[in-house]
C-alpha positions in Angstrom: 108.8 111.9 126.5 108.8 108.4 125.4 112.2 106.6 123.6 111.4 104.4 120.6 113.2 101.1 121.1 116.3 100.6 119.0 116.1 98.3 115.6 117.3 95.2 117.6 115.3 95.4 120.4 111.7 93.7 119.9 108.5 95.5 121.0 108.2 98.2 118.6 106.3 97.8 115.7 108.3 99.3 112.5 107.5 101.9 110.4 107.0 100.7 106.8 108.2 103.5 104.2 105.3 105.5 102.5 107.0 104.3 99.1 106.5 100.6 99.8 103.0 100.5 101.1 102.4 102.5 97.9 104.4 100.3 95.7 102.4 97.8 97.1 99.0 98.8 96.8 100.1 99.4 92.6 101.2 95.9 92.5 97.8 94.7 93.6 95.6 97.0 91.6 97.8 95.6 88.5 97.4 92.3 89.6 93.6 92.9 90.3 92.8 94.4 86.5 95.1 91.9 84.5 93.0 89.2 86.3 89.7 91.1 85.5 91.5 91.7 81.6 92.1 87.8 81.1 88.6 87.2 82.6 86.6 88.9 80.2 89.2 87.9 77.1 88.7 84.0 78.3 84.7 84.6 78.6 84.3 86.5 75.2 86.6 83.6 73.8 84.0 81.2 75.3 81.3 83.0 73.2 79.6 84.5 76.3 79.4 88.1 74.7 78.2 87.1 71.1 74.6 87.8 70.6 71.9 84.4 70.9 72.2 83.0 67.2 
């Protein structure tokens, strides 16, 4: 059997906690869509969805 090393001791890589790497991935989709959200507001602002005149 192998021993994991102890939390001081370097050479292990850590764990990270289901619960974070989810957390995390929520964070980015929310920063992702309010990016793609203030996209389209600033480009149908510009005029860019209005039909040619």
């Amino acid at each position: 059997m192998t021993e994991e090393p102890a939390a001081g001791e370097p050479g292990g890589a850590r764990r990270r906690p289901p619960l974070l790497i989810v957390a995390v991935l929520v964070a980015a989709l929310i920063v992702c869509c309010c990016s793609a959200v203030v996209g389209l507001f600033i480009a149908w602002s510009a005029g860019l969805f209005h039909p040619p005149a």
